[in-house]
N, C-alpha and C positions, 0 to 999 in steps of 0.2 A: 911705270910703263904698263903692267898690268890693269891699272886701272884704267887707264886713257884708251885701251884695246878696250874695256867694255863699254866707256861711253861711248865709245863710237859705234858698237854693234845695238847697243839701244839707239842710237839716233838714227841708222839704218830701219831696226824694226818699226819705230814710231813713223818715220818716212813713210813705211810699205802700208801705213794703214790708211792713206789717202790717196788712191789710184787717179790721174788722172786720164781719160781714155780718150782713144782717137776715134774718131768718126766712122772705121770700118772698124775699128774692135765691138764698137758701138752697134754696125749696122749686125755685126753676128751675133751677138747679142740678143740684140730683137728677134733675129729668126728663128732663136731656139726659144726664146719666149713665146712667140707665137703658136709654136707647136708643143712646147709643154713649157708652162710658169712655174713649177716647182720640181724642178731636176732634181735628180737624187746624189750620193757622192762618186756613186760611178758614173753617171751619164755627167758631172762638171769634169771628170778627170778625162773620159773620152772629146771632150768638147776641147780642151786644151790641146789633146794630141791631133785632134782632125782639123786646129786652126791654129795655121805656126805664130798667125798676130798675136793670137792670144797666150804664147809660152812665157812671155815676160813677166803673168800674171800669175801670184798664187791660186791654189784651191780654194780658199779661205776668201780671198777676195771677188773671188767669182760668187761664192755664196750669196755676200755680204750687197753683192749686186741686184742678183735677183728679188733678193729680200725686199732691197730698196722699189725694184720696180713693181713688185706685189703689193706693196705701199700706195705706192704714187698710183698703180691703179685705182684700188681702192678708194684712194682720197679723191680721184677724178671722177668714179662711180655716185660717190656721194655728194659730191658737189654740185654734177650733174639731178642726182633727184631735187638737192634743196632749193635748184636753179626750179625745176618742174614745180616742185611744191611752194613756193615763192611767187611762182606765173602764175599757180591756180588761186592763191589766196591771193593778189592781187587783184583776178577778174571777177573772183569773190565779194570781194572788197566793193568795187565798183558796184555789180550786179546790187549789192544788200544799199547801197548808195542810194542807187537810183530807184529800189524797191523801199526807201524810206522816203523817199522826196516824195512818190506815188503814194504811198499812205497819208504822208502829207496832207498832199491835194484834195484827197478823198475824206479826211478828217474835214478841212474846212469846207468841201461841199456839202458834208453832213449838218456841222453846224451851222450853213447858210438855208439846210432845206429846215432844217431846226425849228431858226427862228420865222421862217415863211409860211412853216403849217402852225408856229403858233398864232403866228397876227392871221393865218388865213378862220381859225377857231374863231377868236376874239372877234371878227367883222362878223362871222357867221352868228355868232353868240348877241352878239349888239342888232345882228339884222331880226333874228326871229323875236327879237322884244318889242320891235316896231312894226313888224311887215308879219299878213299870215305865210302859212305853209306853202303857200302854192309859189309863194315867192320868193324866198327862203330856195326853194327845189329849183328855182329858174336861176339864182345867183348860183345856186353851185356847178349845174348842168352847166351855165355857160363859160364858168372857171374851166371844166373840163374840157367844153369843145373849143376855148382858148389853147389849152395845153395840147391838145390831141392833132391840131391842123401843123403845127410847123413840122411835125413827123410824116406828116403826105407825103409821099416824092411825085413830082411833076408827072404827068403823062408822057410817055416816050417813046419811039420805037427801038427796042433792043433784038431786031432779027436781022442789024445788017453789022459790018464792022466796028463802026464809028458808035454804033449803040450798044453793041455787048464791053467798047472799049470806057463807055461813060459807067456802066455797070461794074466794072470792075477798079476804076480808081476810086467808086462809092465805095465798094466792098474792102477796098488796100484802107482810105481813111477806117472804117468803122474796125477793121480789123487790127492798127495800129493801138485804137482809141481804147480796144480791151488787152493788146496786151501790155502796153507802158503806159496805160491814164489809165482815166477812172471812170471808164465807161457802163462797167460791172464791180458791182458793191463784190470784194473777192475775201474769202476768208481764210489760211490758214489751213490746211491740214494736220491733225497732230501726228506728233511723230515725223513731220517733215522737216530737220533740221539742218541750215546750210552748213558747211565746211569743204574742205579740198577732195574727200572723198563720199561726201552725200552726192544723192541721184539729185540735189536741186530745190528750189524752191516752188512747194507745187499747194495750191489754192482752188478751191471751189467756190462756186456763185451762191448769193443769198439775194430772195426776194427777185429772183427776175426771170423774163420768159425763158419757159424752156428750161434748160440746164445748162451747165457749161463748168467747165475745168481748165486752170492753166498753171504751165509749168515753166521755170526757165533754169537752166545749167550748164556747165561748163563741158564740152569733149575736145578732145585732142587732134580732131579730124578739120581739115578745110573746109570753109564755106559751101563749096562746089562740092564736094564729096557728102555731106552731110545734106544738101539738098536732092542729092542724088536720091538717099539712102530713102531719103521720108518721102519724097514722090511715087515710091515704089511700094503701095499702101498693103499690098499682099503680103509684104515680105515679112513684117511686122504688127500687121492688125489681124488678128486671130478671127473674127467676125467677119471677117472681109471673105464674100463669096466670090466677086469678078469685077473688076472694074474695067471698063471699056471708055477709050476716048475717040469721041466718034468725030471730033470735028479739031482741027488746028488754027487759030489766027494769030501770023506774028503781028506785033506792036514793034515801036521803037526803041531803040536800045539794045535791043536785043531778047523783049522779052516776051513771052507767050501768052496770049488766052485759048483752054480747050475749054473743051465742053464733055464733061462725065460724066456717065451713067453707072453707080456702081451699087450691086447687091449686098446685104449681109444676110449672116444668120440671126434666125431666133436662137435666143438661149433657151429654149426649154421646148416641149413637143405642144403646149398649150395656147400659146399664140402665133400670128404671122410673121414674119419675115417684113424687113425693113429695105426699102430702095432711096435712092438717092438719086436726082439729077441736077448737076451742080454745073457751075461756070467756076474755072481754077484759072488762077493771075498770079505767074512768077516773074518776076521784075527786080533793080535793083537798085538800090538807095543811092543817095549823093555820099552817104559816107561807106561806102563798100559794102554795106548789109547787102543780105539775097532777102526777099521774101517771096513767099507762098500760098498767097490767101485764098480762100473758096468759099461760095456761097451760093444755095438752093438757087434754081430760076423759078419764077412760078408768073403768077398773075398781075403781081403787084410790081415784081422786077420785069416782067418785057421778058423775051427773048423766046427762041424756039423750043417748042412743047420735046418732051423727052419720051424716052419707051416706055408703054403702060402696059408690064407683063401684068399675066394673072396670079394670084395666091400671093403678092404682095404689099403693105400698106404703104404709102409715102411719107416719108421722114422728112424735116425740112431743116436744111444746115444754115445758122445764120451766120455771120461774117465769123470765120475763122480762118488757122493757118499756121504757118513758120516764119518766124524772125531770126533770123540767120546770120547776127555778127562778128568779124574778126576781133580775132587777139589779140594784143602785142605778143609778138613770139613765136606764133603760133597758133591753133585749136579756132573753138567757135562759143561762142557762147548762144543760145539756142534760147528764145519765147516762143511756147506753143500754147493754141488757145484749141477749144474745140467747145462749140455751143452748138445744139441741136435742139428740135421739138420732134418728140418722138408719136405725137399722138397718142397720149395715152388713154386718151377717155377711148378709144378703140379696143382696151384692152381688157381684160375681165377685172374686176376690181382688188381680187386677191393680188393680182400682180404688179398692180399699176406700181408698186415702190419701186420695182427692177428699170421702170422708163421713167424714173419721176426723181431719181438720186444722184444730182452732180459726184458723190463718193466713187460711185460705180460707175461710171463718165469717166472719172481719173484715172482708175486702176485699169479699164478695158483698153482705152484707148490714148489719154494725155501720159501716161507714167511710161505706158506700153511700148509709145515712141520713142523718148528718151532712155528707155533702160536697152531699146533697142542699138539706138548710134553709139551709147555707151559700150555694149557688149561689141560693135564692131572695131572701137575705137580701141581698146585693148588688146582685140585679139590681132590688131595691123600691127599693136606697138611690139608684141612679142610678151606680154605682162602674163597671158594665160598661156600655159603649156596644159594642150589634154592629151591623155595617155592613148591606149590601142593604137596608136598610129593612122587614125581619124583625122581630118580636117575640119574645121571650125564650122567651115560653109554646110560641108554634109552631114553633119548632127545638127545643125539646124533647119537643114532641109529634115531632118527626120522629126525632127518634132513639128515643122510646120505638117507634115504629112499625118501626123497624129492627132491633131488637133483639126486638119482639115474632115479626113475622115471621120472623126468624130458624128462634124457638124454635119455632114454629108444624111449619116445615120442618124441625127434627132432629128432634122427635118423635111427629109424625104422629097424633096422635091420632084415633082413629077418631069420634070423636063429631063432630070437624070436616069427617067427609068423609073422610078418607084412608084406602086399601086399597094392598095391599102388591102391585108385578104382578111377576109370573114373572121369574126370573134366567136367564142363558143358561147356568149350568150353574156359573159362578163365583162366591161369593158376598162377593168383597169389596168389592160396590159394590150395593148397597140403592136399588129404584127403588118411589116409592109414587106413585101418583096422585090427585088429589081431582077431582071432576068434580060436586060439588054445587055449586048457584049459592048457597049459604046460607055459602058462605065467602067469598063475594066481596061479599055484604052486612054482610061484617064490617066497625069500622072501617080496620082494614087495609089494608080493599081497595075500589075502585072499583067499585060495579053498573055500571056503564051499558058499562063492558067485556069484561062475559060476553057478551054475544051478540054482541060484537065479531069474537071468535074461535070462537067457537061448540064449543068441547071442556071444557078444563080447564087445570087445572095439573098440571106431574111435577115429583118431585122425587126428583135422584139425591143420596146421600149417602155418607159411609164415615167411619171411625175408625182412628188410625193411633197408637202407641208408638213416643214417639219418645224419644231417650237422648241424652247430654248436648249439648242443644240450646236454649239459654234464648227460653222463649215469645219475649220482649219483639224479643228479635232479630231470631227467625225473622218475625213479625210486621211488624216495622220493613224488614226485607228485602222482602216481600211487596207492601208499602205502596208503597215505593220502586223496585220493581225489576220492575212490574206483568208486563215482555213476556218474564220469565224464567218465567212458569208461563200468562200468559194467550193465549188462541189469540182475533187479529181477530175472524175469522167469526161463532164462536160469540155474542160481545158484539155484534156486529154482529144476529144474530138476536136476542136476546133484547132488544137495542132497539128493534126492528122490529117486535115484538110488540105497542108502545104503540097502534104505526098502524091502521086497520081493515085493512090487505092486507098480513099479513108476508109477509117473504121466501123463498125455498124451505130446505128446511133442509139447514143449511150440514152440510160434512165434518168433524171438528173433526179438524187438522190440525196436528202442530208448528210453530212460527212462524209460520204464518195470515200472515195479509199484513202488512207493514212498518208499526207505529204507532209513537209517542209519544204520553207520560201529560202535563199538565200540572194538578197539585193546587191548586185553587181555596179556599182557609180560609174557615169558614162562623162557625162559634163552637167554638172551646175553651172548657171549662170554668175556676169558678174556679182548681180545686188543677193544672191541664192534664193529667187523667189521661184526658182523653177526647177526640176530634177531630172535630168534624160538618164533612166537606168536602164539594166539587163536583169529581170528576174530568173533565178535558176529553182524550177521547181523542183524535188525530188522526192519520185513517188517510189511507196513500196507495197509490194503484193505481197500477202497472205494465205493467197488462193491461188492454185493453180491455173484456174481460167482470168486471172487480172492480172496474169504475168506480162501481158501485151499492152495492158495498159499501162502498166507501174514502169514507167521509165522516165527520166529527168529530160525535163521540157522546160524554153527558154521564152520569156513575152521580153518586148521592147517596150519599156513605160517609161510617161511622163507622169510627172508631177508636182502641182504648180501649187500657191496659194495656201499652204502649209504655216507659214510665220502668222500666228494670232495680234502682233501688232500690226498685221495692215488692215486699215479702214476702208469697208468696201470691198476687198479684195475677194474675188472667186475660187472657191479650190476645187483642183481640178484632180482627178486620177483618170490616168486613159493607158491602156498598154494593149497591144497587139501582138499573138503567136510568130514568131521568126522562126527558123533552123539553124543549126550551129553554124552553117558558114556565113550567117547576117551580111549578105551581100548588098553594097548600097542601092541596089535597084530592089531590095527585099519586097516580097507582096506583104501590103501593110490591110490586116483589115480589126481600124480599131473597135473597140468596146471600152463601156466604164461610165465613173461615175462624176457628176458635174452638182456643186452645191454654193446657190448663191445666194448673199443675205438680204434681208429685206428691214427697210429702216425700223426699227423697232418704234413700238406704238406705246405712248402709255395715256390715253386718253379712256382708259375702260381698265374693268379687272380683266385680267390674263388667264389664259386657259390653256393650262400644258398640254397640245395634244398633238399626237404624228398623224398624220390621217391620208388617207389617200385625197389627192387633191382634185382628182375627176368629181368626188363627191362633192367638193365644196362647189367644182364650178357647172354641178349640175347637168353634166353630160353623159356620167356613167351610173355605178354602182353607187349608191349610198353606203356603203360599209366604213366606219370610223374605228379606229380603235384610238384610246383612250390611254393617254404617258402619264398622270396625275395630274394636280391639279396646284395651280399657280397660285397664290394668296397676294400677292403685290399686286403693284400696279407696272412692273416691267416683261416683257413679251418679246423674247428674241426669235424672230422667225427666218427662216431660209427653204429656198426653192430649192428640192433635187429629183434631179433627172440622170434617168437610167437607160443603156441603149448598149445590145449586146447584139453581135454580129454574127449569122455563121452563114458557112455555103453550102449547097444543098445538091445534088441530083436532083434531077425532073423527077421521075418516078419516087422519091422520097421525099417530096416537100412536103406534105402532109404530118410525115412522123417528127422531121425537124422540126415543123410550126408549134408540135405542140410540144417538142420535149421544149422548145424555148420559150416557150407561154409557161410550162410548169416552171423554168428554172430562175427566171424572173420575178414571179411570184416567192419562190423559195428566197431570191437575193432580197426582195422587200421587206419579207418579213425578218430575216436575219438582220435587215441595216434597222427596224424597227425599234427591236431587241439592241440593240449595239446602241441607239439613240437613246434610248432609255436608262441604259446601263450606265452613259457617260456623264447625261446632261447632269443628275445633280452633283457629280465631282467638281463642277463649273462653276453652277448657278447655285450652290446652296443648299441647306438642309430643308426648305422649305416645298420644294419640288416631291419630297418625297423618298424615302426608304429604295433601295434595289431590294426585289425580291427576295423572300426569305426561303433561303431552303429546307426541303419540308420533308426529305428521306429518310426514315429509318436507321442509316448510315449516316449522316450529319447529327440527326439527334443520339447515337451513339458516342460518334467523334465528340460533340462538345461535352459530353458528362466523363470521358475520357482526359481531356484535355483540363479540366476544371482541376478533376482529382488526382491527377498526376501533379499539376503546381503543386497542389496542397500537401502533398506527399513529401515530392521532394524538397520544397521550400518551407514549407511549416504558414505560410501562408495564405488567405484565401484568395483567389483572382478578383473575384467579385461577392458582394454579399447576395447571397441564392434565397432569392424571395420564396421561392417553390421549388419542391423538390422533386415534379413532374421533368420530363425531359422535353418540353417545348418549352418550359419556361427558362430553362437552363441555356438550350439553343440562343430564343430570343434576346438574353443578358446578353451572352458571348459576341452574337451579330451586330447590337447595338454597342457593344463597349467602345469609347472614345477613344483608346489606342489600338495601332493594330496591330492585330493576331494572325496569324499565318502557320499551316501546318505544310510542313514538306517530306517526300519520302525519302527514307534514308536507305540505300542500296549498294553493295561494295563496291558492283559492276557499272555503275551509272554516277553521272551526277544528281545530286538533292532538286527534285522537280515541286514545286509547290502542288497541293493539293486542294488546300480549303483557305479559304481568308475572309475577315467577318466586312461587314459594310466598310470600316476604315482603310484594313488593309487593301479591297480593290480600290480605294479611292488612292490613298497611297501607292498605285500600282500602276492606276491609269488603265484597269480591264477588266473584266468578266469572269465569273466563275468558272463558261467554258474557256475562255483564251485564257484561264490563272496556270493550267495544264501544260502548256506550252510556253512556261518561264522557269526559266533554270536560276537555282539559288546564288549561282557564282556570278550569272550573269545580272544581277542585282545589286550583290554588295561590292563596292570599288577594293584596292588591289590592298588597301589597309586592312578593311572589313574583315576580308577571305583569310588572311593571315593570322589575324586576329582570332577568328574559330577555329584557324587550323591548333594552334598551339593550347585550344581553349577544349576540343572536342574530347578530349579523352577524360579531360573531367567533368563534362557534360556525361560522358559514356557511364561513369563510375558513381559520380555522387547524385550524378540526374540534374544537373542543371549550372547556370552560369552567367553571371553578368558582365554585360559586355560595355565598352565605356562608346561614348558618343563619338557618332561618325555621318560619312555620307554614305547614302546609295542611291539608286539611279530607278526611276520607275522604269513598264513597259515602253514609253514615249522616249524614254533617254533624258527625261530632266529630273535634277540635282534634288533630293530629298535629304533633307538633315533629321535629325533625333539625337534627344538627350542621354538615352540611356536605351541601352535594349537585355532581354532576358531570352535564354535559351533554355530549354528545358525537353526530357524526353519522356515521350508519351508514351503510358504501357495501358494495353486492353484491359478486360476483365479477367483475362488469365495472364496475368501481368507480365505478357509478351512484351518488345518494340515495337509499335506500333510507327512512330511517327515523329519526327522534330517538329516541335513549335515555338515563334517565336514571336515576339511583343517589344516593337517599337515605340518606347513612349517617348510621347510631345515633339511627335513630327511634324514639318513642314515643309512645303516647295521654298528652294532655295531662289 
């Protein structure tokens, strides 16, 4: 009997552990999932009592529900992505399809022009054995003006409808024919590699007029949305000064010819300014594609003549555009072409690489689009969450506003106001001033701050050649290293400016008064080729009269072109003074620095040198200074330019002109120093030695440093050729592991103080910037442990081998070592002087 009572209360309990639920137990269920998925034990026991449907059920199996539907979410979350990432490798799929057929095509156009220029050799070769020269030169001339005539386009008139409408299905063919034929021999970027999260497959031209770059990839957005987006050339081309459409003709179908006139900037203050006037044809395929093509009018094309402003050169666009197809699914898959002739024989010859480099084509303007619709297509999907409680739209509107301004400030265009004032006699620093209130009604700029100050804005600027020095570095250094080129004061005035009562104008002085940088992350981009941050300065006074100045001041920077695997790519730093309440109407008035490369040359030997580049092109100072000297035959050179902002009183323009002509000159010469300092970490022992230090105090420090090892190791560091103390120095600087000496202080952290040639190289900085690296923030969180547990026998027996680890230079990348040694340094009164320590057989991970 007993027993038959218990089976039966087990077949009760087995029963209860398969609920099945009715459709409003169900629908309560859901509601409380909705508003919390992971209940706790009192909020299921309250749920039972506030739902009498659900009293039948235990606690237990309520659990056991939830659980399930955190599940079932889950698996829906995820099946949902593999669904997403299935679509994209699908169109992938395709896209690499149709970009193998196209290479295809293009291989045997090769091998058909192949065998045509051989047999064209062979008849040439067989003619000059029977026939003189003169006739010889008549068969080839008239091979040429065989080939040359079917490329005529008929005479026509393109100034009514019907003619800008023949212009433009000429311009849709030729534009189709370079982005899916093989109308342009296209090659390969490196580093460009497809998959469901690359930006695309993106190619530059080889051997043909002009330049040209094209990309094609996959986003998440409609057809119509993503034609939207790329019509909108402001929104996304950084160069783009103004585009106007001055004229409309619909066609049929429904689709458009305008007519645009659109400006850009120069990159640099040394050349003009680019214009465009163009005929644009959007229209729409038999298979649902949108396209977008455009192309120059001129002489040869017909049509009505455009605006020939002054202080412009004319650019000529040849058939480019957007290929805009659907998905299955969803999204678009996107070919974009963009060919130009930028005129470069206009240009001085030092520069012509910056107009003459499909590389730099792709990265300004073909990548620039794509990584554009990409960053919107994200930020619709919900993929990017940015913090401050910011919107997407308005940190891009602030970086377009930084980069506008920028260009505003390199090239001064007179129609904004700007006039060029008097030099003091030296011309490698360029001071213009604007002093209309119709630039401060720009969006740019705040109105209600011009009569704040009641003058204007100056702006000092320059242009420098600089030689083997990789933008990305130099750039990354600058970012990070802000008190090796920036002077207090000055940042100090120019934030002071926001106020109604700025400050007097400061001296701009070497090392200005003692700060720290602390870099605030605002939004990186999707591919992170770009940085919108908040830098917090914080200054400190020493003196009772720099108590006004020493206070923590905030810039809004961007920072672009940082990653040294892009080819061609520009690095940018630009940041502008805000006030703490950064209101998105903020008055932005940028400054900074702009470094672009130029195809390296190796047809000659190489000549390391930084020089000011007015000297090369012959319009100012001849003053050069001299980086070392290059022994190869490789020469990496890049363009920078410099352009720093302030605002002024009438009555003060004078003293701002020139404190900003001195602090100009002062940031020159600091990035000189800082290029010098970096390039041979980069390019090699061949470039030359970093400066040896030559004080009294270093040639102390190293015969310290020697005989301390010796001491407490029993060992010698190096064998000591000479027992003078320069010779001792120069062993130590050149020794091929690095050394590094740091202060040891109760109240402080271990600041480095000296480090020989190796260790800045291993550091990635300067003897002055070695000052401003703290020891912990170098070693990773093993390292730190490791000496912690290690210091007190460091303390006692004087030294300590440490087992191999990582740590992290000034830049933030991964440095490994075999072995490292600690050891402590005592004076000649065999005080503490110092920890030193010796990394051997390091390298970049």
């Amino acid at each position: 009997m007993a027993l038959s009572m218990h089976k039966d209360a087990n077949n009760q309990m087995d029963a209860g552990k398969y609920v099945r639920y009715t459709p409003e137990q169900v629908e309560a269920l859901e509601r409380v999932y909705t508003e919390c998925p992971k209940p706790s034990s009192l909020r299921r026991q309250q749920l039972i009592r506030e739902c009498p449907i659900l009293s039948n059920i235990e606690p237990k199996q309520i659990k056991v529900w939830f659980q399930n539907r955190r599940c079932r979410e889950k698996q829906r979350k995820e099946a949902s992505r593999l669904q997403t990432v299935n679509r994209k490798l699908s169109a992938m799929n395709k896209l690499l399809m149709e970009e193998n057929d196209r290479l295809q095509k293009q291989v045997s156009h090769l091998v058909y022009e192949n065998g045509y220029m051989k047999q064209q050799i062979h008849t040439v070769s067989a003619s000059a054995a029977t026939t003189t020269d003169n006739s010889c030169d008549s068969v080839v001339m008239s091979g040429q003006n065989q080939q040359q005539n079917p490329n005529q386009r008929p005479q026509r008139d393109a100034n009514n409808p019907a003619g800008l409408l023949a212009v433009a299905q000429e311009t849709l063919a030729e534009f189709l024919s370079k982005a899916t034929g093989t109308a342009v021999d296209w090659v390969q970027m490196i580093g460009m590699k497809p998959g469901p999260d690359s930006i695309g497959i993106v190619a530059v031209s080889r051997n043909c007029s002009g330049i040209a770059a094209r990309a094609c990839g996959l986003v998440s957005l409609e057809p119509t949305k993503v034609a939207e987006i790329l019509k909108d050339r402001l929104s996304w081309y950084r160069d783009c000064r103004c585009v106007d459409v001055l004229n409309i003709v619909p066609t049929g179908g429904g689709g458009t010819i305008e007519l645009l006139y659109m400006q850009t900037y120069a990159p640099t203050t040394l050349a003009a300014a680019r214009d465009f006037w163009t005929l644009r044809y959007t229209t729409s395929l038999e298979d649902g594609s949108l396209v977008i093509c455009e192309r120059s009018l001129n002489v040869s094309t017909g049509g009505p003549t455009g605006p020939t402003p002054t202080n412009f050169v004319r650019a000529e666009m040849l058939p480019s555009g957007f290929l805009i197809r659907p998905c299955e699914g969803g999204g678009s898959i996107i070919h974009i072409v963009d060919h130009v002739d930028l005129d470069v024989w206009s240009v001085p010859e030092v520069l012509r690489p910056l107009y003459e480099s499909s590389k730099i084509l792709a990265q300004k303007l073909t990548i620039a689009a794509l990584q554009h619709v990409r960053q919107i297509a994200q930020e619709s999907s919900g993929e990017i969450q940015y913090g401050g409680g910011r919107q997407p739209a308005v940190l891009r509107t602030f970086s377009q506003r930084l980069c506008r301004g920028f260009n505003d400030a390199v090239n001064g265009f007179v129609d904004d106001g700007w006039s060029l004032l008097g030099n003091d006699g030296i011309e490698d620093v360029t001071i213009s001033v604007n002093s209309s209130p119709n630039k401060f009604l720009e969006s740019n700029y705040n109105s209600s701050m011009f009569p704040a100050f009641g003058g204007g804005v100056l702006c000092a600027k320059a242009s420098m050649l600089l030689q083997n020095v990789p933008p990305a570095l130099l750039v990354r250094f600058l970012r990070e290293h802000r008190s090796e080129w920036a002077d207090y004061g000055v940042d100090a005035y120019s934030a002071a400016c926001l106020k109604s009562s700025p400050y007097a104008v400061p001296c701009a002085r070497p090392g200005g008064f003692p700060s720290s940088q602390v870099i605030l992350p605002l939004a990186p981009t999707v591919e992170h080729e770009e940085f919108l941050e908040v830098v917090r300065i914080e200054g400190h006074a020493f003196t009772p009269e720099d108590v006004a100045l020493a206070r923590d001041m905030y810039l809004l920077q961007l920072c672009s072109g940082i990653d040294e695997s892009s080819i061609g790519a520009c690095a940018q730093l630009v940041f502008a003074p805000i006030d703490e309440s950064f209101a998105d109407d903020a008055l932005l008035l940028p400054s900074g620095f702009r470094v672009i490369p130029l195809d390296p040359k190796s047809d000659g030997p190489a000549t390391s040198r930084t020089l000011d580049l007015a000297s090369t092109l012959e319009v100012g100072s001849s003053n050069a200074r001299a980086a070392g000297e290059g022994g190869d035959g490789y020469n990496l050179r890049s363009v920078l330019t410099i352009a720093f902002q302030f605002t002024f009183e009438n009555h003060l323009r004078d003293n701002v002109a020139a404190m900003a002509r001195q602090y100009v000159r002062s940031v020159v010469g600091s990035v000189q120093r800082v290029a010098m300092a970096i390039a041979p970490s980069r390019q090699g022992p061949q470039l030359g030695p970093k400066s040896l230090p030559g004080s009294p105090e270093a040639h102390a420090l190293a015969r310290w440093v020697c005989r301390s090892y010796r001491m407490h190791t029993g060992a010698e560091l190096f064998r000591v050729e000479s027992t003078a103390s320069d010779a001792i120095l120069k062993q130590l600087w050149h020794h091929s592991d690095a050394i590094m000496c740091c202060s040891v202080k109760a109240t402080a952290s271990p600041i480095f103080t000296f480090a020989n040639q190796a260790g800045l190289d291993m550091l990635e900085t300067t003897l002055v910037a070695l000052q401003d690296i703290m020891l912990d923030k170098v070693l990773d969180e093993a390292g730190r442990k490791i000496l912690c547990s290690e210091f007190s026998k460091i303390m006692q027996q004087g030294y300590a081998y440490l087992p191999a680890g990582i740590c992290v230079s000034s830049m933030n990348r991964p440095v490994s070592y075999e072995q490292a040694i600690a050891w402590k340094v005592l004076n000649d009164d065999d005080a503490n002087h110092c920890l030193a320590f010796m990394f051997i057989n390091w390298s970049f991970v």
